[in-house]
N, C-alpha and C positions, 0 to 999 in steps of 0.2 A: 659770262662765266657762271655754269650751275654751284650751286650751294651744298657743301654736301649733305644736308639736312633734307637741300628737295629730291633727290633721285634716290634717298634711302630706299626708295624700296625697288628700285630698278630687280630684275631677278630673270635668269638665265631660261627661259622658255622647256625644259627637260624637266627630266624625271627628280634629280637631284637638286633642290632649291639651294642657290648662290645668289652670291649681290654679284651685280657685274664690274667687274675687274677693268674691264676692260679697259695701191695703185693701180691702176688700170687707162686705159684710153677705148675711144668710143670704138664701138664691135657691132655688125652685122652679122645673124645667123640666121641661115635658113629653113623656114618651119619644118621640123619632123616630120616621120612617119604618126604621129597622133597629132601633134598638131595642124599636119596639112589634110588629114582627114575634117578635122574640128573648123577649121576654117572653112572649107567647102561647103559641108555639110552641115553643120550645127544652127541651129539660130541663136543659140548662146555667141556665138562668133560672130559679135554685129559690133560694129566701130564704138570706141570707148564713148562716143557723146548718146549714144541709145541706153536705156534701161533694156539686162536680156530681158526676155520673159522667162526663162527658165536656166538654173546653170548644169541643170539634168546631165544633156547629152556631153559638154563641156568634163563634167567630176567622171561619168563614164569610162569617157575615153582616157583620161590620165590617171586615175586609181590607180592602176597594174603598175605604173610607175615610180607609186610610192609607198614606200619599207619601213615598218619596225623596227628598230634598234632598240639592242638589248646586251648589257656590257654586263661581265661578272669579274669581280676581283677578290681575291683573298688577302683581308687586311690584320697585321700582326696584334695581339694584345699581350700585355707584359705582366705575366705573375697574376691572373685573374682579375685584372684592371685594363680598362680600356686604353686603348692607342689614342692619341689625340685625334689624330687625321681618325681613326674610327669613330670615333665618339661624333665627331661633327658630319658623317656620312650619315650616319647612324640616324641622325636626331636632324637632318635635314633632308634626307634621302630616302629613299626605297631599300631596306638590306635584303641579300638575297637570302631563300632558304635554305635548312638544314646549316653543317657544318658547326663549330662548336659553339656552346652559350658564352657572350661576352662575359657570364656573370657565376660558371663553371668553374669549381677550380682545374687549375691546371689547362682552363685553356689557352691557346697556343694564336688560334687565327679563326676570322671570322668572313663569310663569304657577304660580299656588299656588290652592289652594282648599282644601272638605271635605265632609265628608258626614255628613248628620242624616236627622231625620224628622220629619215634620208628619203633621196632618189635616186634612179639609174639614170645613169647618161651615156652609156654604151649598150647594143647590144648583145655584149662579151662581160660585163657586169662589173664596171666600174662604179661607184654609189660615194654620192655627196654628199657629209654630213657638218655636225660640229665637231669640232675641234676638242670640246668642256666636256663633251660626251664619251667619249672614248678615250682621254685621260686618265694620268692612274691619282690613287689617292692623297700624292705627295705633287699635285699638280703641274709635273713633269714629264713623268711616266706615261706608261700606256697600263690600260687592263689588261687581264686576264685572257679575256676571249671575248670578243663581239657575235654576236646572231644575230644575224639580217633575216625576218621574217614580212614574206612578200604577202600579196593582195590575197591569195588564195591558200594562205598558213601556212605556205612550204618553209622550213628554219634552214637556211644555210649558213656554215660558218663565214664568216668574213677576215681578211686578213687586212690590216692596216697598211696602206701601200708609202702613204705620207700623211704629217701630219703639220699645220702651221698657227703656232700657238696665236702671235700678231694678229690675223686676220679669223682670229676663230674658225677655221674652216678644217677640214681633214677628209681625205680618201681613200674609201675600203673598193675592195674587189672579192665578189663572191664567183666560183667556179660556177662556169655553165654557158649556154648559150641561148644565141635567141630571147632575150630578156625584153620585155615594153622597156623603152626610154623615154625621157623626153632633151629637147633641145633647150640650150639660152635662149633668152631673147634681150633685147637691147632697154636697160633700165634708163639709160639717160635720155631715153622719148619718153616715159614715164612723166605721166603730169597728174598734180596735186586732183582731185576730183575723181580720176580713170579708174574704174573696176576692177577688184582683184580677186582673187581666189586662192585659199590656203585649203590643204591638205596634211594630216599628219596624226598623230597619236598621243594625241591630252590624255594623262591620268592612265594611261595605259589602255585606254580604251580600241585603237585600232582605228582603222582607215576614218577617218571625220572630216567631213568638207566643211569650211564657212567663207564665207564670204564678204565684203566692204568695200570700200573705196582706199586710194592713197591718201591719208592725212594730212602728210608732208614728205616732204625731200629733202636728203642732206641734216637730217635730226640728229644735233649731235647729243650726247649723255653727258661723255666724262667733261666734257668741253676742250680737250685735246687728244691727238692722236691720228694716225694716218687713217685708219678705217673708225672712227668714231664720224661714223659719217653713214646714217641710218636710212630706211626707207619706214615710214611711221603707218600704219593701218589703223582701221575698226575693225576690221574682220577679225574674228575670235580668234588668241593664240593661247594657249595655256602651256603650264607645265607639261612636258612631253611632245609638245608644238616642235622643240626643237632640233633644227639640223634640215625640216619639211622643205617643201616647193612654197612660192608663193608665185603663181602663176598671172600672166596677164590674160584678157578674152581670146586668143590667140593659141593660148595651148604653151606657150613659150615661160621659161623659169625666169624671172627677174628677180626674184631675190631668196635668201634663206631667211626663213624664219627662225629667230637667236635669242630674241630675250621680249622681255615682257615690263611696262610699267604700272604697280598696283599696290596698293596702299592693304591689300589682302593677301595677294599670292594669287589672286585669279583673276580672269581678265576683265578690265573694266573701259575695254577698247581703245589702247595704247600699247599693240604691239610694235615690236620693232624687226626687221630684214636687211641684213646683210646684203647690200645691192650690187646684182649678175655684172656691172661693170668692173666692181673688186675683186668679185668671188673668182668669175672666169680666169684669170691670167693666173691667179694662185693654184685653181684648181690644174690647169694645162700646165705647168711647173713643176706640182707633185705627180700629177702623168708620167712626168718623163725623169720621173726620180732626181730631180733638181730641187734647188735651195730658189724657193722666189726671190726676184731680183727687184728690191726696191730700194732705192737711194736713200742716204744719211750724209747729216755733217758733221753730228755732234753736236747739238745744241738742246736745251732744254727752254721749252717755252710756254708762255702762256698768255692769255687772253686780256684784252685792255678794256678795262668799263667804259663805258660812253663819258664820265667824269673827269676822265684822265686823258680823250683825246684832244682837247683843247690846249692843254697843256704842254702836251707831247707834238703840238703843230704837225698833228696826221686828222685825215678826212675820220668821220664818223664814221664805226663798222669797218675800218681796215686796219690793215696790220697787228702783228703779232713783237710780245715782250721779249729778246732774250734771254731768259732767266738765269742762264750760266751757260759756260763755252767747254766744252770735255778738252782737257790739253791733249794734242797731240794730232789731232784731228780734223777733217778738211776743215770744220768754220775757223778755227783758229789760224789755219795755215792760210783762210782767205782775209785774215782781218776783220772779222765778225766778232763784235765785243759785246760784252755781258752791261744790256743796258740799252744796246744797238734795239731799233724799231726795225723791221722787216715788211717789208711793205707791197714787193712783187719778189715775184721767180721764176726766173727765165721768161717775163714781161709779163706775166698773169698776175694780177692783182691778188694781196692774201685778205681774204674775207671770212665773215664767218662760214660761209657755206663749201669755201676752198681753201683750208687752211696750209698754213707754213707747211705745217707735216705730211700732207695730201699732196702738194703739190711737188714737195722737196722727193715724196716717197715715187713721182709717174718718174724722175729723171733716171736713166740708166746710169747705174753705176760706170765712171769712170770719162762721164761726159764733164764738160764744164759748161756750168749754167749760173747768168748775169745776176745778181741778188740787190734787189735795191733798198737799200734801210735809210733812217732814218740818225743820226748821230749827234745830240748836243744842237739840234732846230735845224739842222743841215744834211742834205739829203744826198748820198753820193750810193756807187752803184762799184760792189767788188764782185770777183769772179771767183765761183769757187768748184772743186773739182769734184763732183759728188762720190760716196765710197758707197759698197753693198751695205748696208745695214746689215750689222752683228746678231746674232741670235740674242735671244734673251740672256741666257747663261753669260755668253760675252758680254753683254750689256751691265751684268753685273758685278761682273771682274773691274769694268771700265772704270765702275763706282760713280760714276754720273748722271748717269739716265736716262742717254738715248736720245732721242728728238721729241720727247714729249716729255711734258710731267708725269704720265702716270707709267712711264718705265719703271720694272722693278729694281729698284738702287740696291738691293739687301742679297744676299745669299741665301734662297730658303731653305736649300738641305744641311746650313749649318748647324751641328748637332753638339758644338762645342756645350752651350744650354740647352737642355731641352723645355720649347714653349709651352708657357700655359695653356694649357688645351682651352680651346675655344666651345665656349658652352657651359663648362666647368665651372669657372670664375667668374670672371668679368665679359663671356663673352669677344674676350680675346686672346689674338697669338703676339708674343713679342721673344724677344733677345735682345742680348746686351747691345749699347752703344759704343761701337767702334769710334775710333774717327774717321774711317772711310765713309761710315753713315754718318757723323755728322755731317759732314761736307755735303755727302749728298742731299738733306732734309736740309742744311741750310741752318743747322744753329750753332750758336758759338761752339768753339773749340772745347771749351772749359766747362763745357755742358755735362753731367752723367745723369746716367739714369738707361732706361730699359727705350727700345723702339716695337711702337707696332707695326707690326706686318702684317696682319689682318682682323679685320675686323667683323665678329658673325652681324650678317643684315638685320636679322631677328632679335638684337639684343637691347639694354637700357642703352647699353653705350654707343651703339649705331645711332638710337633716337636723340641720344644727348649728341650727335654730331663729333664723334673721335671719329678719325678715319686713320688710313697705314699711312707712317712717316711719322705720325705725332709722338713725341717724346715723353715716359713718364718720367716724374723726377722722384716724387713720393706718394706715396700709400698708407695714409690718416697719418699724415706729416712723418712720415718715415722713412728717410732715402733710399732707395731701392735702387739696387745696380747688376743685379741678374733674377732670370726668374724666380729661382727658389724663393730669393728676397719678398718677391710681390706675392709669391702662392703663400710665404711664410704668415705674413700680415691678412691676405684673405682669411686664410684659417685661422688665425688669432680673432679675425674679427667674427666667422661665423657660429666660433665657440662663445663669443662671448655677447653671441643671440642678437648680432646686429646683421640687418639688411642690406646696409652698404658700407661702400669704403668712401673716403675723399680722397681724390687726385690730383697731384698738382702737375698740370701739362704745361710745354713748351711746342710752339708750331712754330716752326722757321722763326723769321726774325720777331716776332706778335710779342708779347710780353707774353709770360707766363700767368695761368689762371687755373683754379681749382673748379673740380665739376665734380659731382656726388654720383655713384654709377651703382646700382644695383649687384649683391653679387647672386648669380642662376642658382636655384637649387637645385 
């Protein structure tokens, strides 16, 4: 299980720097019209155990296939003060031109956007991107308007055809015909060592090849979740890498390039790919104007240290914790209890590299599939009926979580309080503690205090390791139980020419501890 302190600087491969937030079975496709050119012809197209000599004729031929993205939205400001969700566009992102000064009286709304990169995969102009890319500013939404700008800087609008927040992925379609495409190809023959090549638009710069080997396979970040399950490069990805091709010697897309790990915001040869075994079934879903179909039981899980298998009498590197059982729901209705070890699914081992939620998410909804846990040193095997996985918004009605820990438990367009804008302060977003969020975060009932739901990558408090879910109680020992409370005490402390606040946090069950956090000027 990662630290949240080690992947602080995980960040979203686009225009707009983010920390990342963040089913399929094996597939066979037939080299395209560029890639079966590239195979024949190329000597870059020589079997992955060769060094090419050039990947010249290879970037060539696939260029035409890969697009600019370019998103604009017009985001509100109140009374000549920034909108929060502006303010953190703003100061982490690319804002667009013109349109009124955030800092104008009487202005009204301010034009922001970003920049990524897609591919075609029809000749009729379907185009694969991110998901984070084409999102609106309330990270629900959609923008404004997308322009897809091809190899030869023709700008065509693009419409949003589907979008699936889970798998970070989303599909535009631009008017036209005859378009270069290129095909999948199949990432689960992908071996650690094998050649790769990225295409796409870092920093806004426009068509950029680089190139590497696979790093690893199955890299996971959050350490849970159905697609936290990476393909890892050297090949350069930067800011605006994201949404590109990451091509094999073949000419074939295996993966999307998504996010980036960097202790700068620039690459230090740790990108990360969306692998063509996930992406394809989502992408063919949103094709046909469908809700991708991936399995849930409701449960909430997480990773077991290597200290605790012994304990738990499960092998080394297997099995998964149940953290908590959502009521009403297939685990519950299979007898799966909070505590329960998980150990296969539907006879496949859970490891790190095929986890509970990977595996729970290939089963089609509505099938029944064997689940073997573990119970109090005794190992039996229940049956349970898998359901479609609920969208996010449902997931957080559910108030539990979903199949992973890092489901969002919280309501973010709850505007009952409005959040300390992130940046601002402390670098964070929060609102009150409900008790549907305590439940969900896991701390006593009798708990109050303010909950984070975001936290900027960039900030003290990200360095000092707060993440979303952590509970504040007080603010230089002052109980705080809605935002104003906490901006109240910020500005008391910045008036009175100090640097930081002290916080006394609670995380699930942990005892409570204070951390000194910086406040942003």
């Amino acid at each position: 299980m990662k630290s949240t302190r080690e992947f602080s600087k995980v960040r979203y491969a686009y225009g707009v720097a983010a920390a990342l937030l963040i089913g399929g079975s094996a597939f066979s496709v037939a080299t395209g019209p560029v890639g079966a050119q590239v195979a024949q012809n190329s000597p870059a197209a020589m079997p992955p155990t060769g060094a090419p000599m050039s990947f010249a004729d290879l970037a060539a031929k696939l260029q035409p296939a890969v697009v600019n993205i370019q998103t604009k939205q017009r985001v509100p400001v109140r009374g000549g003060q920034s909108d929060p969700l502006a303010d953190f566009l703003r100061r982490f992102g690319q804002p667009g031109q013109g349109g009124d000064s955030p800092d104008s009286p009487g202005a009204t709304s301010r034009t922001t956007g970003s920049l990524g990169s897609g591919f075609i995969i029809s000749a009729d102009g379907y185009v694969v991107t991110n998901n984070h890319l084409i999102q609106g500013a309330n990270g629900t939404g959609t923008v404004d308007s997308v322009t897809v700008i091809l190899s030869d800087r023709r700008e065509l609008p693009a419409r949003i055809i589907g979008r699936d927040p889970s798998s970070d992925l989303a599909l535009l379609k631009v008017e036209g015909s005859n378009f270069p495409y290129v095909n999948w190809g199949d990432s689960q023959r992908a071996r650690v060592g094998d050649w790769v090549m990225a295409i796409g638009n870092p920093y806004g710069l426009g068509g950029t090849v680089t190139a590497g080997i696979i790093s690893a396979l199955h890299r996971g970040i959050t350490g849970a979740g159905a697609y936290d399950r990476y393909i890892q490069t050297d090949a350069s990805i930067n800011m605006g890498n994201s949404g590109g091709p990451m091509f094999d010697l073949n000419g074939n897309v295996i993966g999307i390039n998504s996010a980036l790990i960097s202790p700068t915001g620039a690459s230090v040869g740790i990108g990360l790919a969306i692998p063509a075994e996930l992406a394809k079934p989502v992408i063919e879903s949103l094709r046909k104007g469908q809700r991708p179909q991936r399995g849930y039981l409701g449960i909430s899980l997480q990773g077991i240290e290597e200290s605790d298998a012994a304990a738990l009498g499960i092998p080394k590197n297997q099995g998964e914790l149940v953290r908590s059982v959502v009521p009403g729901q297939p685990a519950q209705r299979a007898g799966i209890q909070q505590g329960d070890v998980i150990l296969t699914v539907g006879g496949r081992p859970v490891t790190p590299d095929e986890t509970a939620s990977y595996l729970i998410s290939l089963v089609t909804p509505g099938q029944r599939v064997p689940i073997e846990v573990v119970r109090d040193g005794r190992r039996q095997t229940l049956n349970a009926v898998v359901a479609q996985r609920p969208t996010d918004e449902e997931l957080a009605k559910i108030g539990a979580g979903g199949t992973a820990p890092d489901q969002n438990p919280f309501d973010p367009n709850d505007q009952s309080q409005p959040a300390v804008p992130a940046g601002q302060a402390l670098g964070l977003s929060i609102q009150p503690l409900t008790p549907d969020i305590a439940r969900a975060v896991q701390v006593p009932a009798s708990t109050r205090g303010v909950v984070i739901t975001n936290v900027n990558p960039n900030s003290d408090a990200a360095e000092k390791g707060l993440k979303r879910g952590d509970v504040i109680i007080s603010v230089n020992r002052q109980a705080v139980a809605s935002s104003a409370q906490v901006a109240a005490v910020v500005d008391a402390a910045r008036k009175a020419g100090r640097s930081a606040v002290l916080l006394l946090v609670k995380r699930g069950a942990a005892p409570e501890y204070f951390i000194g956090v910086d406040i942003a000027g």
